[in-house]
C-alpha positions in Angstrom: -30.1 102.3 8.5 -27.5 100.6 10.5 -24.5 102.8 11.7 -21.5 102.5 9.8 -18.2 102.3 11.9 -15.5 104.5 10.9 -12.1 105.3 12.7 -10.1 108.6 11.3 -6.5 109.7 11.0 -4.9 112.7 11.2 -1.4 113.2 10.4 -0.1 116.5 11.9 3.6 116.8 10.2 6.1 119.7 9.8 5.1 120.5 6.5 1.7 119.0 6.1 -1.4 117.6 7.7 -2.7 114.3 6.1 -6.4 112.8 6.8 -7.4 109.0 6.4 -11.1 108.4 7.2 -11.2 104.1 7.3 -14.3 101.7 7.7 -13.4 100.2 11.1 -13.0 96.3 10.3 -14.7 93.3 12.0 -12.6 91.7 14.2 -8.4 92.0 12.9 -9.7 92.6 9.3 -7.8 94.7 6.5 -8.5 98.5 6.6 -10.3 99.9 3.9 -9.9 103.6 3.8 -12.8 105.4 2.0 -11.2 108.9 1.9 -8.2 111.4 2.3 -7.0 114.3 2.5 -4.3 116.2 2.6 -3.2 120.5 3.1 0.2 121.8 3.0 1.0 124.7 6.3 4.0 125.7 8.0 3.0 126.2 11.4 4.8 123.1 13.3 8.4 123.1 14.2 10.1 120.3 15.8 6.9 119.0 16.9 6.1 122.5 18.7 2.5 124.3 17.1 3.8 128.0 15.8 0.2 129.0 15.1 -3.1 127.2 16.5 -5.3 129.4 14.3 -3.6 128.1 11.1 -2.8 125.0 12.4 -6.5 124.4 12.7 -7.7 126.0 9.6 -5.1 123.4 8.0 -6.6 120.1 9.8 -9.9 121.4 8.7 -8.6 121.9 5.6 -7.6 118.4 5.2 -10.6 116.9 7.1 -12.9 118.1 4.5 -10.9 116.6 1.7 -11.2 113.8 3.5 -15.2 113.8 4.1 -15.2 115.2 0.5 -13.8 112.4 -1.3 -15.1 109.1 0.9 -18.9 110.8 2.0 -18.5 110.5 5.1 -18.6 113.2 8.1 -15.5 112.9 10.9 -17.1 113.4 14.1 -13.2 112.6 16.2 -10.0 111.2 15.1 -6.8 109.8 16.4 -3.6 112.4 16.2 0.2 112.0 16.1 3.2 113.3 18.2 5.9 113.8 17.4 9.0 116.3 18.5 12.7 116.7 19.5 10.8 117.1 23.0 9.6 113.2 22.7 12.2 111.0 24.9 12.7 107.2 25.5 13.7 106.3 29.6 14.8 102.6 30.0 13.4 102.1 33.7 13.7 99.3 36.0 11.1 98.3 38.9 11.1 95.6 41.7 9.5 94.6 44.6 9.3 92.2 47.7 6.3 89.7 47.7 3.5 90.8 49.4 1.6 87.4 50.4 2.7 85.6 53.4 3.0 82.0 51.1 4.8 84.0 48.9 2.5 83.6 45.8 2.8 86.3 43.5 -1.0 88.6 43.0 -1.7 90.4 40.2 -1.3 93.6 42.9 2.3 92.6 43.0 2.3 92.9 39.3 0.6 96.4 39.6 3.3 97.4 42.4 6.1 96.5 40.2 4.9 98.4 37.6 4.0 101.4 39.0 7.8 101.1 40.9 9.2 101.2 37.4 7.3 104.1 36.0 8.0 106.3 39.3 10.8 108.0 37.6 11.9 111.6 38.9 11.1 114.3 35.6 10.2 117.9 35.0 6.8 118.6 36.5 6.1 119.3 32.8 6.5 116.0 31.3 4.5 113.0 31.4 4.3 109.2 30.1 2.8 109.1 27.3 4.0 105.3 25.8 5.6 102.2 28.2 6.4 98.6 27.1 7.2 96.6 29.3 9.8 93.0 28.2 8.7 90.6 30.7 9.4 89.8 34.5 12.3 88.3 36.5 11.3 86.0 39.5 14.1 85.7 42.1 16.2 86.1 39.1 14.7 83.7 36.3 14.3 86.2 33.3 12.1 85.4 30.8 8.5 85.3 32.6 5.8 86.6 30.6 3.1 86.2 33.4 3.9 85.5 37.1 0.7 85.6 38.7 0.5 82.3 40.7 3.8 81.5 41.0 6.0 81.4 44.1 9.0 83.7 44.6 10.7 87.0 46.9 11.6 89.0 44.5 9.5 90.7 41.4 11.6 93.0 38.8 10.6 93.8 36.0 12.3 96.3 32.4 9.8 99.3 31.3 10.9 101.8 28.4 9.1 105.1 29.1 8.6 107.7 26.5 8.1 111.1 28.1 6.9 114.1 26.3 5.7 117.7 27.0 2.1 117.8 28.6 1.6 121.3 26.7 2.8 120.0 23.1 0.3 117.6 22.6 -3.0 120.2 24.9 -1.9 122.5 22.2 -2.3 119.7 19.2 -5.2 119.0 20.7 -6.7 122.7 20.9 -5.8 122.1 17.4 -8.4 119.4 16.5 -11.0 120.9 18.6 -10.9 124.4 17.3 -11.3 122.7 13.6 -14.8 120.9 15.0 -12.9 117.3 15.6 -13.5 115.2 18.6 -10.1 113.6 20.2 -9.9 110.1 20.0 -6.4 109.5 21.4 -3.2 110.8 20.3 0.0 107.8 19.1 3.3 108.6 19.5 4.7 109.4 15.4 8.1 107.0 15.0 5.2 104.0 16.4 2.6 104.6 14.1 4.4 104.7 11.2 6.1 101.9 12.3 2.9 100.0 12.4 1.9 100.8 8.9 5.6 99.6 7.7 7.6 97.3 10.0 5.8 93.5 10.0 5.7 91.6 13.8 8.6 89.3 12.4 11.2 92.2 12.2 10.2 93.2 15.3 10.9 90.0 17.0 14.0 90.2 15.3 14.9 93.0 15.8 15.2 96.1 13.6 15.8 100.3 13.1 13.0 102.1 12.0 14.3 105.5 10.7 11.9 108.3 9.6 13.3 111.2 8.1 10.7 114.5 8.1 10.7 117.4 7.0 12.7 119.0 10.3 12.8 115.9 12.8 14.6 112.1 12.2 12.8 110.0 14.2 14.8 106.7 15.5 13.0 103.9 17.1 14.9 100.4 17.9 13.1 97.2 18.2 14.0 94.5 19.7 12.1 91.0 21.0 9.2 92.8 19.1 9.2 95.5 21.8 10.6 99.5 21.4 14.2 99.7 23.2 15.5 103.0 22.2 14.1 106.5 20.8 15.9 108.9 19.8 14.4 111.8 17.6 17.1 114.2 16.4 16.4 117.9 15.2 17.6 117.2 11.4 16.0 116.3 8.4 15.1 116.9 4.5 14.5 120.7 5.4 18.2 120.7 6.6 19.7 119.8 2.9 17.3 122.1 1.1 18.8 124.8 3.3 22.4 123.5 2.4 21.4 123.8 -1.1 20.5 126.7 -1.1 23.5 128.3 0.6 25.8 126.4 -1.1 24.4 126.9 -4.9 23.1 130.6 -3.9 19.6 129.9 -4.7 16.1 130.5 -2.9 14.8 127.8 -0.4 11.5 126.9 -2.7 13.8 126.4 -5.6 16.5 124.4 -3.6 13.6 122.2 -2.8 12.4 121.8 -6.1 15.9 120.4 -7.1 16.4 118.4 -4.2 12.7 117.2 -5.1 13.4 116.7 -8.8 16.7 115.0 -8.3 16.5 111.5 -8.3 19.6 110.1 -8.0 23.1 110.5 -5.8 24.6 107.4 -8.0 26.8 108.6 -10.9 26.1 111.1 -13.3 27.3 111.9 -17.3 30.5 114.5 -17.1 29.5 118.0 -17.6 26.3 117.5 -16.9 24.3 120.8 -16.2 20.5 121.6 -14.8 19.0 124.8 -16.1 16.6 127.0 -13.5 14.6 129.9 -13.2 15.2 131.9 -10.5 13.0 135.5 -10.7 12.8 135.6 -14.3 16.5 135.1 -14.6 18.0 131.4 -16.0 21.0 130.2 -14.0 23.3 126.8 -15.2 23.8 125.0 -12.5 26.5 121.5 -12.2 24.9 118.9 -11.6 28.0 117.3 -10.0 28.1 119.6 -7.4 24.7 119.5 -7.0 25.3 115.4 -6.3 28.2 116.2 -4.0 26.2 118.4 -1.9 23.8 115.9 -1.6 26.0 113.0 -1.0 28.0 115.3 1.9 24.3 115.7 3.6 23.1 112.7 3.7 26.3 111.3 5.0 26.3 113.5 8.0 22.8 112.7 8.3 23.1 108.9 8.3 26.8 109.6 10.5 24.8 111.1 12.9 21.7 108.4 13.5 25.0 105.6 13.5 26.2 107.1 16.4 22.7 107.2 18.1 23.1 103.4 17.1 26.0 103.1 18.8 24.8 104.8 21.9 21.7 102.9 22.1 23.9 99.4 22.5 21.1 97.4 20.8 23.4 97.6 17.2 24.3 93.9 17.6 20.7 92.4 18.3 19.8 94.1 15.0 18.7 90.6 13.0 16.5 92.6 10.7 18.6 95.6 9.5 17.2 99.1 9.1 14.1 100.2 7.5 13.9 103.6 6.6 10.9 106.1 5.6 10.2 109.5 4.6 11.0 111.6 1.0 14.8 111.9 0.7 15.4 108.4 0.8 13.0 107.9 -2.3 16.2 109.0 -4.1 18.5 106.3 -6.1 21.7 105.7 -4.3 20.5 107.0 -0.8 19.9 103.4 0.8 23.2 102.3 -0.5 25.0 105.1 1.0 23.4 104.4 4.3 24.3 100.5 4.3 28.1 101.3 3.6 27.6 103.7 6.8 25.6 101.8 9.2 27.3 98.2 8.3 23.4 96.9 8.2 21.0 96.0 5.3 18.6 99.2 4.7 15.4 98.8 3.0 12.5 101.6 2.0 10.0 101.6 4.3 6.1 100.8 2.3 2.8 100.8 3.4 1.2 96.9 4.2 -1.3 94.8 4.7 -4.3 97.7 3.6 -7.1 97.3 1.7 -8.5 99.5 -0.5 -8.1 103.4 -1.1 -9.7 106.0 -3.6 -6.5 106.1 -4.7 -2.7 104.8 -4.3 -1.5 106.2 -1.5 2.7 106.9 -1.8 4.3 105.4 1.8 6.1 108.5 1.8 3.2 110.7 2.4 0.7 108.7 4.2 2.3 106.1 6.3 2.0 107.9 10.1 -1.5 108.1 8.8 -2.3 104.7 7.8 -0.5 103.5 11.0 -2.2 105.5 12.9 -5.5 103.9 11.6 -4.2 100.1 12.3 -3.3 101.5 16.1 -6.3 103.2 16.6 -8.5 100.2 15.4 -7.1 97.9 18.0 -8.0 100.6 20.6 -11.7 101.0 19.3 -12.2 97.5 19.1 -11.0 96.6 22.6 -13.5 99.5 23.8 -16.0 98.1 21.6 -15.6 94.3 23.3 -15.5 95.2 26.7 -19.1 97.9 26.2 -20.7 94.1 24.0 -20.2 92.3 27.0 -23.7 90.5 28.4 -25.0 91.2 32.1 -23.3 87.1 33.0 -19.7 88.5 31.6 -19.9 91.8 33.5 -20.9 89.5 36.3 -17.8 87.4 36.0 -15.8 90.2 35.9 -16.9 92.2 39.0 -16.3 88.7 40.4 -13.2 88.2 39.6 -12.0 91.9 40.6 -13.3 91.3 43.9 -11.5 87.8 44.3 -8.5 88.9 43.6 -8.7 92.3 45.9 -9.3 90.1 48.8 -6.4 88.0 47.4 -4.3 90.8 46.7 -5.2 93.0 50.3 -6.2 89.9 52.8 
């Protein structure tokens, strides 16, 4: 029987861990996913694991939903990070011309690049993400590949994203302890991105915005390439907790309503919302209910429009802001954020995936689907270069030496 080739997800979040297991498709095909699952924990804050022990037993958890419901067994996956600890560094490299004709090598190219990433940080951080927009030749922006041409001077604009080496070794314990390979891990605001955000916004440029359950992750695109990152240590968590203070009710049930309420837009006068709180029934307004809500989100949305600010990239911004996550499900809440961030705000949705056991709601599952469509691309490139026949491999030990002796002599 031929081997089937599947690619997994796992979506480690605040509140949740979500599983995807996908048939891997031929070439740049549609996903299909074949299962999913999903368990509810609360042992991740901000991105930092509380608990490995339960943090595992909830992967597992979901992993065997997952296995359950498509028939399959996960032998490794690709993982998320995420985290107030996750930060974008714009970084800029340059060198002098090596060759004495002044041709530029592909190990100029290497030297810029490496020049641009040699950034001083904490002995406990690392790179984990760069994109690089372009290269500038003696000051002619706008080269995609300079290899071959003539010039002095190579530059060239990387953004970094740094995180905490011992965040994600502890993510990855994680997986491990639950009986999961690691595939590779995919920074959370990029693959959800993927999953939501087409190529054409990119190139146009646009806001992703997703708001979690204790993080708001903001990632600016512009020329189809991440500018800005900015993940701030707020989210849905923070107006269930105003709720509850403000209405004197427990956190479950000042979720519940924030849950249940689907709509910030005008309400009927008088209006009231009866609950149960330990055997007791309390009226509550739902007016002042609303105005809680609408207060929240406004600081919320106040607070990512002055990231927007700082960033300077709110004027390339073509394509408006898409936004993800469960408050913004809520009628009234994109409006509200378009009055404040002078752009056109959409909800973000899952696209371009084939078929599923079920609907999957964007809400819930798109770090997990994008983290699928990411991961494919990085199976398949390992997949092409391991097909390759004897007379390719040939070529390209050929070509490596060539241009060393170019590059050196």
């Amino acid at each position: 029987m031929k081997k089937e080739n599947l690619i997994t997800a796992i979506d480690i979040g605040a509140s949740k861990v979500c599983c995807l297991i996908a048939a891997l498709p031929i070439s740049k095909g549609i996903l299909d996913v074949l299962g999913y699952g999903i368990c509810h924990h609360d042992c991740l804050k901000k991105g930092v694991v509380a608990d490995i022990k339960v943090l595992s037993e909830a992967i597992s958890d979901a992993v065997y939903k997952a296995e359950e419901t498509s028939g399959r067994k996960v032998q490794s996956a690709f993982f998320n990070i995420s985290g107030t600890h996750l930060k974008g560094i714009p970084s800029h490299g340059e060198v002098v011309i090596s060759d004495r004709d002044n041709e530029i090598t592909k190990h100029d190219l290497d030297r810029v690049i490496s020049n641009a990433k040699a950034i001083h940080m904490p002995y406990e951080r690392d790179i984990v993400y760069s994109a690089r927009k372009g290269f500038v030749v003696d000051g002619e922006k706008g080269i995609i590949n300079p290899v071959g041409m003539f010039g002095i001077k190579l530059e060239t604009e990387l953004f970094l994203i740094t995180a905490k080496i011992s965040i994600i070794d502890n993510l990855k314990k994680a997986i491990n302890q639950s009986g999961i390979g690691v595939e590779g891990y995919i920074i959370s605001p990029l693959a959800t991105s993927a999953s939501s955000v087409s190529q054409h916004e990119k190139n146009l440029g646009m806001v992703f915005i997703d708001i979690g359950a204790d993080i708001t992750e903001i990632l600016v695109f512009s020329e189809s390439r991440p500018v800005f990152l900015k993940v701030l240590p707020l989210g849905g968590d923070n107006i269930t907790k105003k709720i509850a203070e403000k209405l004197s009710l427990p956190e479950g049930i000042a979720e519940k309503l924030k849950i249940e309420n689907s709509t910030i837009e005008d309400i009927k006068k008088g209006e009231k919302i009866n609950v149960t709180v330990v055997s007791r029934k309390i009226t509550i307004s739902r007016a002042k209910l609303r105005g809680i809500l609408i207060s929240e989100y406004t600081n919320l949305f106040n607070i990512i429009k002055k990231e927007l600010d700082i960033s300077g990239y709110i004027d390339s911004i073509s394509s408006g802001a898409l936004v993800c996550g469960q408050p913004v499900i809520m009628d009234g809440v994109l409006e509200l954020a378009e009055n404040i961030f002078n752009l056109p705000v959409k909800i973000g949705h899952i696209m371009n995936l084939g078929s599923a056991p079920k609907p999957l709601p964007s809400h819930i599952y798109a770090t997990a689907v994008g983290l699928l469509k990411m991961g494919s691309i990085v199976k398949q490139s390992k997949k092409s270069i391991f097909k390759m026949s004897p007379k390719n491999w040939a070529m390209v030990l050929l070509d490596y030496t060539r241009r060393l002796y170019t590059d050196y002599f």
